[in-house]
PAVORO-783258 format. One record per residue (C-alpha): x, y, z. Coordinates in pm, 1 decimal. Layout:
PAVORO-783258
+----------+----------+----------+
|       xx |       yy |       zz |
+----------+----------+----------+
|        X |        Y |        Z |
...
+----------+----------+----------+
END
This chain:
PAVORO-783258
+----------+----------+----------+
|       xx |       yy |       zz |
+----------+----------+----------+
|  10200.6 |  17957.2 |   5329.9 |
|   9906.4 |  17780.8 |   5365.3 |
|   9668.6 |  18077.6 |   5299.9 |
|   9879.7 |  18129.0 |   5006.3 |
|   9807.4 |  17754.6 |   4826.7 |
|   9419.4 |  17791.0 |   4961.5 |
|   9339.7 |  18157.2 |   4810.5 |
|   9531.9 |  18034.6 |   4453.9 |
|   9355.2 |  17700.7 |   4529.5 |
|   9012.0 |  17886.5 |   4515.1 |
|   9095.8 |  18123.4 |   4285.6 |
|   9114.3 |  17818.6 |   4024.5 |
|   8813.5 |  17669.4 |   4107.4 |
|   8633.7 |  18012.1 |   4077.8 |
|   8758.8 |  18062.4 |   3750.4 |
|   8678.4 |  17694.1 |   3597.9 |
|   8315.3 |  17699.4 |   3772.7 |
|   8306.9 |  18086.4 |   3608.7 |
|   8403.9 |  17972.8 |   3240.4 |
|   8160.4 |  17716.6 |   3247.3 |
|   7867.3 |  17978.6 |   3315.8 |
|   7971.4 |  18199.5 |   3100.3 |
|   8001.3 |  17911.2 |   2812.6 |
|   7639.5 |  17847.6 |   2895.8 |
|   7556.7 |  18192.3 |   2884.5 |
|   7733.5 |  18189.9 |   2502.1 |
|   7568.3 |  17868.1 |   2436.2 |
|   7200.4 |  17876.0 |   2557.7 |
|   7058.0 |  17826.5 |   2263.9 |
|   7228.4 |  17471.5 |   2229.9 |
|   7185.3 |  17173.6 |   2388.5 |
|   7432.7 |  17107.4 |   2657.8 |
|   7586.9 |  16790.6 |   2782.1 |
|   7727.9 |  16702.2 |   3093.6 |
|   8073.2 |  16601.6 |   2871.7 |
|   8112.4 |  16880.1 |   2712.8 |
|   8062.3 |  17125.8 |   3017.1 |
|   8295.4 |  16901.4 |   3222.7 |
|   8557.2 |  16967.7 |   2968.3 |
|   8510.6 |  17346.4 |   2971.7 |
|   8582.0 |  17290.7 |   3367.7 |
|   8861.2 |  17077.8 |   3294.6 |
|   8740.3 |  16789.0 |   3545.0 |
|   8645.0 |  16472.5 |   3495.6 |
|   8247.0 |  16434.6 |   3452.3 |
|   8193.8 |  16225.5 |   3753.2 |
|   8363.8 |  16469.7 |   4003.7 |
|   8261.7 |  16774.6 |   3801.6 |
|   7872.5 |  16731.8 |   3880.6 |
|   7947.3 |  16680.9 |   4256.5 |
|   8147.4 |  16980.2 |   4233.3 |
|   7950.2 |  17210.7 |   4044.9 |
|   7672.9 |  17120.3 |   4329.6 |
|   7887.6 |  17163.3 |   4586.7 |
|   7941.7 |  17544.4 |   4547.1 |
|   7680.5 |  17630.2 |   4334.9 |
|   7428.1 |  17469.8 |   4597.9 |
|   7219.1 |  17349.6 |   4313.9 |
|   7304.7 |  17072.9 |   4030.9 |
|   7374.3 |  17152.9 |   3673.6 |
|   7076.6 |  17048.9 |   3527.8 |
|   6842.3 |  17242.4 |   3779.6 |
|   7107.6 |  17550.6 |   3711.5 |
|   7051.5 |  17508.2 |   3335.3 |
|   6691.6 |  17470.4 |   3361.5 |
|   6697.3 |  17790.6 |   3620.4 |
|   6924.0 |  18006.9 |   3362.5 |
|   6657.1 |  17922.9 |   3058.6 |
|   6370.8 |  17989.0 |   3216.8 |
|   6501.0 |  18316.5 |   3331.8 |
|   6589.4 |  18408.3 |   3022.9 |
|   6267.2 |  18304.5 |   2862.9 |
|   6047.7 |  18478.4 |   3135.8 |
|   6270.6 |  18837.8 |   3001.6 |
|   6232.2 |  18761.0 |   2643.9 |
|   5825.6 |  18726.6 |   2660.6 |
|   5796.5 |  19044.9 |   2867.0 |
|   5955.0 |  19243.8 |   2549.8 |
|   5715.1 |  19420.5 |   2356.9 |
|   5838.3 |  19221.4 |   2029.3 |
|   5714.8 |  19021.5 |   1762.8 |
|   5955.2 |  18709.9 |   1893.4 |
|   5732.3 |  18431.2 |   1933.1 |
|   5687.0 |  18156.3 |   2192.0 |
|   5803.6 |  17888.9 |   1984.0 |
|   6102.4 |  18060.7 |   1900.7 |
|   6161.0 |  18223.8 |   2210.0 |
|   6168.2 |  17819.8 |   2383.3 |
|   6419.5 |  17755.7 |   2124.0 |
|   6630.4 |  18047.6 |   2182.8 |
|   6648.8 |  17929.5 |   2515.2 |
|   6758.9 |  17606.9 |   2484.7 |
|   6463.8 |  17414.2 |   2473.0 |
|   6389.3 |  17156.0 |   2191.1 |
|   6016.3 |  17118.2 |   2183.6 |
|   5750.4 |  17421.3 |   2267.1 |
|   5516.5 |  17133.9 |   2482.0 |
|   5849.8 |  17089.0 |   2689.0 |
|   5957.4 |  17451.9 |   2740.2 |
|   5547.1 |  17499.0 |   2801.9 |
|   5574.4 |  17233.9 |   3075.9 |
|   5841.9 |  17323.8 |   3245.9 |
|   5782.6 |  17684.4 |   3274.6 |
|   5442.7 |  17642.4 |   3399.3 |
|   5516.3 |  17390.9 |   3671.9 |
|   5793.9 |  17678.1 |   3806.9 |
|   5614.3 |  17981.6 |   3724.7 |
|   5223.1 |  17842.2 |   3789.3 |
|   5094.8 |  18005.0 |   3504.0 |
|   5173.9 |  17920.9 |   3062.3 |
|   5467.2 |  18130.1 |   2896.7 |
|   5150.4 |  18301.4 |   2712.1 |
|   4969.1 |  18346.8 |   3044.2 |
|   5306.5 |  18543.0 |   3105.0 |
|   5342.3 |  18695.8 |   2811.9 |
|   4969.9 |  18838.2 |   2838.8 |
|   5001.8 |  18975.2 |   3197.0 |
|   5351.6 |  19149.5 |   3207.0 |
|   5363.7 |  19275.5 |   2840.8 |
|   5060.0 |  19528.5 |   2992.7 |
|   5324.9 |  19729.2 |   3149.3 |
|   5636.7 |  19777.3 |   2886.0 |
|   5848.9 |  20024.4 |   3125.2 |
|   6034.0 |  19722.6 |   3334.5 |
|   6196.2 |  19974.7 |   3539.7 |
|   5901.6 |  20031.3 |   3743.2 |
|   5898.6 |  19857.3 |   4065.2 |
|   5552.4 |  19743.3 |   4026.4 |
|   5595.7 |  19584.9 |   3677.9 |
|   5884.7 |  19357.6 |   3801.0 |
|   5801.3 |  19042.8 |   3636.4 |
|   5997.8 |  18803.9 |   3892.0 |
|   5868.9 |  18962.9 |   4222.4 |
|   5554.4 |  18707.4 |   4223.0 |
|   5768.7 |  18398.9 |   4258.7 |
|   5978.7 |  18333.2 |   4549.6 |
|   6378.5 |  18400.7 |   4477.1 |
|   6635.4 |  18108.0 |   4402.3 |
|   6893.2 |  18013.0 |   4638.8 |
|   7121.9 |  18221.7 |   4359.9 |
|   7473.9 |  18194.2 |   4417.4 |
|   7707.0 |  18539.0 |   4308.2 |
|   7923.5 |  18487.2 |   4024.6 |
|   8273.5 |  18524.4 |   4042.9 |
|   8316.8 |  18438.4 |   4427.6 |
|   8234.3 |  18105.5 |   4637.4 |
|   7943.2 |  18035.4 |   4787.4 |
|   7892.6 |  18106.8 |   5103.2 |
|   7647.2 |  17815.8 |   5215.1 |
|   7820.7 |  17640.5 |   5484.4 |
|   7682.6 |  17357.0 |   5632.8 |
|   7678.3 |  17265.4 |   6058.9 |
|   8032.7 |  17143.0 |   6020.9 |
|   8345.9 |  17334.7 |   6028.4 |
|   8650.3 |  17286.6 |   5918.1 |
|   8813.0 |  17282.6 |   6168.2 |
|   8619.6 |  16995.2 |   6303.5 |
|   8751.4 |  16744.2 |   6067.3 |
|   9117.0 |  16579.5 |   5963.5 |
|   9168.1 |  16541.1 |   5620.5 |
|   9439.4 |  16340.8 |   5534.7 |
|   9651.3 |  16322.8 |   5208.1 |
|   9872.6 |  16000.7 |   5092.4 |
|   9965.7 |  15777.8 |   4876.4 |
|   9820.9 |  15458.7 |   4845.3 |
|   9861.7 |  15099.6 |   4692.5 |
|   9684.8 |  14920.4 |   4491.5 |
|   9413.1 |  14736.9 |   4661.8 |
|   9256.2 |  14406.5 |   4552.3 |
|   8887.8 |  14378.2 |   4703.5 |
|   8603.6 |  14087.4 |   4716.7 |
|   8277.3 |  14263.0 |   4696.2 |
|   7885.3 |  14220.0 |   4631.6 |
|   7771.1 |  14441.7 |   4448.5 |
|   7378.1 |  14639.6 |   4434.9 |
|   7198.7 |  14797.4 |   4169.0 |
|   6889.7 |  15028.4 |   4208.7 |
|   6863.0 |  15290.3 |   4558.4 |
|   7035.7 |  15300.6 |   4855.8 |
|   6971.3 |  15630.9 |   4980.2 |
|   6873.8 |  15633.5 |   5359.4 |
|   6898.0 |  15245.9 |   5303.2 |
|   7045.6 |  15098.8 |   5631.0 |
|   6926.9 |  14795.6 |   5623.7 |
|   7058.0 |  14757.2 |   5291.6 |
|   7361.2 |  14828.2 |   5405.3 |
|   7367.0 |  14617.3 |   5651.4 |
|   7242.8 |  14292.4 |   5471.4 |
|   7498.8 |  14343.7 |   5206.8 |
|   7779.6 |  14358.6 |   5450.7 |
|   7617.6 |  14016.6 |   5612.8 |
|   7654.6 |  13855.6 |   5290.3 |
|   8032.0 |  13930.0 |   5239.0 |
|   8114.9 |  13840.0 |   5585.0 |
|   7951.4 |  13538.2 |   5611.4 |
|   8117.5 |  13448.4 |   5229.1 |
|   8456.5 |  13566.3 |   5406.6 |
|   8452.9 |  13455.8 |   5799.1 |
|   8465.7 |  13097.2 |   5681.1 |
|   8761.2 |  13156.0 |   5439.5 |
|   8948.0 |  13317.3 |   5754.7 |
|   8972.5 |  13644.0 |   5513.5 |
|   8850.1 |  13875.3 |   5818.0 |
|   9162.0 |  13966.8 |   5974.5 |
|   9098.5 |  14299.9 |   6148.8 |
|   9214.7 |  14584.7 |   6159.1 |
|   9448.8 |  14460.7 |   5837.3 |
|   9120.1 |  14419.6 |   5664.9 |
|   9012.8 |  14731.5 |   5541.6 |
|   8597.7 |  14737.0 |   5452.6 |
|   8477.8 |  14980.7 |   5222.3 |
|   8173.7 |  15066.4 |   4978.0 |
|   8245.8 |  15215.1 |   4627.3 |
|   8024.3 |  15436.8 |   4455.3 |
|   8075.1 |  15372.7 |   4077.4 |
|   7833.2 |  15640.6 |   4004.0 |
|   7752.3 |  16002.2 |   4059.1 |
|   7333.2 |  15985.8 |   4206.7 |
|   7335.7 |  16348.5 |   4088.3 |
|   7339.8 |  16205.3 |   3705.5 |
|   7241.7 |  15827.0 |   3695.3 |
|   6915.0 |  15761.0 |   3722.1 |
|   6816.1 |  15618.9 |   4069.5 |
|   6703.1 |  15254.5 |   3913.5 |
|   7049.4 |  15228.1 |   3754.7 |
|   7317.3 |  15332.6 |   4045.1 |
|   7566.6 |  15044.8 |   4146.4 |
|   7768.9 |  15015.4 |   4496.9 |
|   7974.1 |  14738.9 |   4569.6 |
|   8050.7 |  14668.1 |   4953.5 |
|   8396.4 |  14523.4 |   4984.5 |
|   8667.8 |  14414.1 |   5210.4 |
|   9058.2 |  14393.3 |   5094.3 |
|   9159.6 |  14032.0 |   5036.9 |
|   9473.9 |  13920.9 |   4879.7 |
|   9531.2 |  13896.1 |   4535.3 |
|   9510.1 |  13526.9 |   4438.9 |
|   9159.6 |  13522.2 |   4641.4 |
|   8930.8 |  13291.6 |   4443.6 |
|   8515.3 |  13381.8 |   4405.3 |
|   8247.0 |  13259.5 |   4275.2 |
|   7908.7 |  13338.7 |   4236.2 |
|   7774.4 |  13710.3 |   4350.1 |
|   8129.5 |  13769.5 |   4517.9 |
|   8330.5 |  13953.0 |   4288.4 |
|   8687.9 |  14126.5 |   4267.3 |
|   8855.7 |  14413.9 |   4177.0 |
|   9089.4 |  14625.1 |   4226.3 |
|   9105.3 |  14966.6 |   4336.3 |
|   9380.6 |  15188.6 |   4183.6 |
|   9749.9 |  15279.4 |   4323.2 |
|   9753.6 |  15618.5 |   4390.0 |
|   9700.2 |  15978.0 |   4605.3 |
|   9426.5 |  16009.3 |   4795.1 |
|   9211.4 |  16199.1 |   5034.3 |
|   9119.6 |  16079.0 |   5337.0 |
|   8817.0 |  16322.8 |   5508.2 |
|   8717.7 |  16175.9 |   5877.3 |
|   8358.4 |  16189.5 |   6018.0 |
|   8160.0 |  15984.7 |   6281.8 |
|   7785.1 |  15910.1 |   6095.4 |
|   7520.8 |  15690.0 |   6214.5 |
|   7276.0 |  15633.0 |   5987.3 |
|   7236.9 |  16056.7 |   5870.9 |
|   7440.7 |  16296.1 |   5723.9 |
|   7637.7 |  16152.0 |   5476.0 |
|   7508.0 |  16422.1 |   5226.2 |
|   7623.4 |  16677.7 |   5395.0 |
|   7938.0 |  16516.4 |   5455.8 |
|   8010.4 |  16465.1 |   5089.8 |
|   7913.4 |  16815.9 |   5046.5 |
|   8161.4 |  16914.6 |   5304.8 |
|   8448.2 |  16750.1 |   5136.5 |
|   8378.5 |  16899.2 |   4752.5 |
|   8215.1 |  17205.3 |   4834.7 |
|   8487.9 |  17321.5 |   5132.6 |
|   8765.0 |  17105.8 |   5141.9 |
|   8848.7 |  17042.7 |   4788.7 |
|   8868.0 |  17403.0 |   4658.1 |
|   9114.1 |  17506.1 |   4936.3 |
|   9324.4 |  17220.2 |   4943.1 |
|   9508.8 |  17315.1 |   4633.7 |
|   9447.3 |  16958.7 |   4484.6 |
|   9133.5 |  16859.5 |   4178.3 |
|   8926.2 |  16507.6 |   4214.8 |
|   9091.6 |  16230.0 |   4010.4 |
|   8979.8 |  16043.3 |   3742.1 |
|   8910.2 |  15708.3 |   3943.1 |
|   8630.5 |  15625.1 |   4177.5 |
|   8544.5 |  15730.9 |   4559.0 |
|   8493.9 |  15530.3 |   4797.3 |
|   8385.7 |  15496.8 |   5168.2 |
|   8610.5 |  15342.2 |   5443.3 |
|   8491.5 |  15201.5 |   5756.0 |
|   8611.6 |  15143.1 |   6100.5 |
|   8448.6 |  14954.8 |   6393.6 |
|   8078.1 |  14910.0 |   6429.0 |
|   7781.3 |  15119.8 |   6559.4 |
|   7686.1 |  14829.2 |   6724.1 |
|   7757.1 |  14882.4 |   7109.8 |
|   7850.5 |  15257.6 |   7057.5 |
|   7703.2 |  15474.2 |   7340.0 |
|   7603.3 |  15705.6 |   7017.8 |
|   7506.1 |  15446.7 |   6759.5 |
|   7773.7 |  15597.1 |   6512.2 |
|   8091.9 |  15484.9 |   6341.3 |
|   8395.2 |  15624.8 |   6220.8 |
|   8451.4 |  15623.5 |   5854.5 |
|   8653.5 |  15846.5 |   5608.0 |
|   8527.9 |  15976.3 |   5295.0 |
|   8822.2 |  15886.4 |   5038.8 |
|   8859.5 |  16052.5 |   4703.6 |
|   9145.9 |  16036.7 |   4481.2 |
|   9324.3 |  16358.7 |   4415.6 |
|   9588.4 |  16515.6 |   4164.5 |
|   9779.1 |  16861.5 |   4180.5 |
|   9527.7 |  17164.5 |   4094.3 |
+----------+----------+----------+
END
């Protein structure tokens, strides 16, 4: 039975991940926004990015960039009278300086430069006029099946749990700007809250659950703007002041996906659960935020990692 719900499971991810490449290939001329491709998916546009990453083992915007390039470097190796100007805007690019810039900083050389050297040899068939052999292949995934990249983990070597939860009412402080492969960061926030909360008696563990919520995708904000907000669960009527906030986090099903992480491999992790998890488990991301949930300390473990799930909310695929 199981088999059954993943293969339909992955089946429907295939063919929402498919609809949205062929709607770019209908569309390439046209500028494309992450909304409007998230609807073609039918996901919401914070989950959709991680997901089209996830299996497509590059982002959208470096896929979309890929695909028009491609396209263009075809085009100006037609013996035509299609210029370069119009050949950028047939490809999706607004401006000839930007299609001009990004072509040469992936191809080394101008789209004339191109145009010049491979136009010398119309017959494309020929082995030795291929075009693409000078630069190195993508990492192309094949349409109309999953990709195949697999990271060290297995999946058999993590629980992934499914259930309903309350509503949660948090206290958190909250960061904007990076974080990535930010530790200490990490750690000085947390400081913060619990010396705000230790005082307040409001650290009762393990009833105190502490978590950090991403409230943006670092695949689509810019780096500058992201904003996490470490928190522990307080009760309701919890005054704050200051930079302690609240919030609460939505009633609901979720996902619960365990690792052990010290301070590497959360990437991969995340990949894990979108990329593997998600389109077998017969379930689509939510439309409210993920979050991480810790337990215990790396402090005094022979390993210098913790436990922690990776929580996202789900719905029925």
């Amino acid at each position: 039975m199981m088999n059954t719900i993943a293969s339909a499971s992955e089946k429907e991810y295939i063919h929402r991940i498919n609809a949205v490449l062929d709607y770019i290939d209908q569309h390439l001329d046209q500028e494309l926004s992450l909304d409007e491709l998230a609807n073609v998916a039918t996901f919401s546009k914070y989950h959709f990015h991680r997901i089209f990453y996830a299996l497509m083992g590059e982002t959208l915007f470096q896929y979309l960039r890929r695909i028009r390039l491609e396209k263009a470097c075809y085009l100006l190796c037609l013996p035509s009278q299609v210029s370069i100007t119009e050949i950028a805007f047939q490809t999706g690019f607004s401006t000839l300086s930007g299609f001009t810039r990004s072509f040469t900083e992936i191809y080394g050389m101008s789209p004339r430069q191109w145009k010049s050297k491979h136009q010398k040899d119309s017959n494309l068939n020929q082995v030795d006029s291929n075009p693409f052999k000078e630069k190195p292949s993508f990492n192309n995934y094949t349409r109309y099946q999953l990709s195949q990249r697999r990271s060290l983990m297995s999946l058999k070597e993590h629980e992934v749990v499914v259930k309903d939860c309350p509503e949660k009412t948090v206290a958190y402080i909250r960061h904007i700007g990076p974080y990535k492969e930010n530790p200490e960061l990490f750690d000085s926030l947390s400081q913060k809250l619990c010396a705000w909360a230790g005082p307040r008696n409001l650290l009762q563990f393990p009833e105190t659950e502490f978590i950090i919520i991403y409230h943006d995708n670092p695949d689509i904000t810019e780096e500058g703007k992201l904003r996490i907000s470490v928190c522990i669960t307080v009760p309701p009527q919890t005054p704050v002041e200051g930079e302690i906030g609240k919030m609460t986090v939505p009633a609901g099903k979720y996902a619960f996906a365990r690792f052990r992480l010290g301070n590497t491999g959360y990437q991969e992790a995340w990949d894990w659960v979108f990329g593997q998890w998600l389109p077998s488990s017969g379930f689509a991301p939510d439309d409210r935020l993920c979050y991480e949930q810790y337990y215990g300390s790396p402090e005094g473990s022979p390993d210098g990692k913790m436990d922690l799930d990776i929580v996202i909310p789900v719905k029925p695929l």
